[in-house]
C-alpha positions in Angstrom: -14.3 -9.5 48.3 -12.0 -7.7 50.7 -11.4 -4.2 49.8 -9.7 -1.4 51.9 -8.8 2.6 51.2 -6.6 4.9 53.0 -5.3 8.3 52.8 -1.9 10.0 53.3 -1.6 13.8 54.2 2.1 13.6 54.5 4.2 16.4 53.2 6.9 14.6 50.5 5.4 11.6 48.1 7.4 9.1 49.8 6.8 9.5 52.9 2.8 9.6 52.4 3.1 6.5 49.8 4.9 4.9 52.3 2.0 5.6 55.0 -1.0 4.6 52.9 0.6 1.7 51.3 1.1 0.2 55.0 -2.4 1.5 56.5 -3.7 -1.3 53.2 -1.0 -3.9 54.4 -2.3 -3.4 57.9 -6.3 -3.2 56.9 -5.9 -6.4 54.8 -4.2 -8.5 57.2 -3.0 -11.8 55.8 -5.1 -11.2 52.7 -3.0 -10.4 49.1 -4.3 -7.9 47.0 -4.7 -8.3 43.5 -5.3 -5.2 42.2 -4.2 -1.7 43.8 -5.1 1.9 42.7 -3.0 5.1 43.4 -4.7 8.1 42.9 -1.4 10.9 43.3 -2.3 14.9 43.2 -0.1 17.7 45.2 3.4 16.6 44.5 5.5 17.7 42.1 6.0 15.0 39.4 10.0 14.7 39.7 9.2 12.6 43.6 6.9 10.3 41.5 9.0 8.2 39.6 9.3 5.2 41.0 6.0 5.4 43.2 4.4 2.5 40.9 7.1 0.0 41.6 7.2 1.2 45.0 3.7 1.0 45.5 3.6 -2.3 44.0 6.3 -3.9 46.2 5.0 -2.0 49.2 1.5 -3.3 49.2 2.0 -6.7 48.0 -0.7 -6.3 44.7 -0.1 -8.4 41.5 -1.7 -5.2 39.6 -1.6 -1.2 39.5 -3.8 1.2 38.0 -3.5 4.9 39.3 -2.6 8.3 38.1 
């Protein structure tokens, strides 16, 4: 099983989903992940709305869990 996690300090949601979601890409290499969990606190929750189906087609997974 290959498994990464990263972190994101950015300032707006976007730009720190955007950062962790390529650090996994990255750390994963030419591996696919199934599953992927987004864990989102310190934003307010009108810059999350699409971050799922971002997240999703950012990182590649077939599956998301996260709150």
């Amino acid at each position: 099983m290959i498994w990464t996690s990263t972190l994101s300090t950015k300032p707006s949601a976007a730009d720190a989903l955007a950062e962790a979601s390529e650090q996994a890409r990255r750390a994963l290499g030419s591996a696919k992940a199934d599953v992927a969990f987004l864990f989102v606190s310190g934003y307010p929750v009108s810059d999350l709305g699409e971050a799922g189906a971002t997240a999703r087609t950012r990182t590649g997974a077939r599956h998301l869990i996260g709150c």
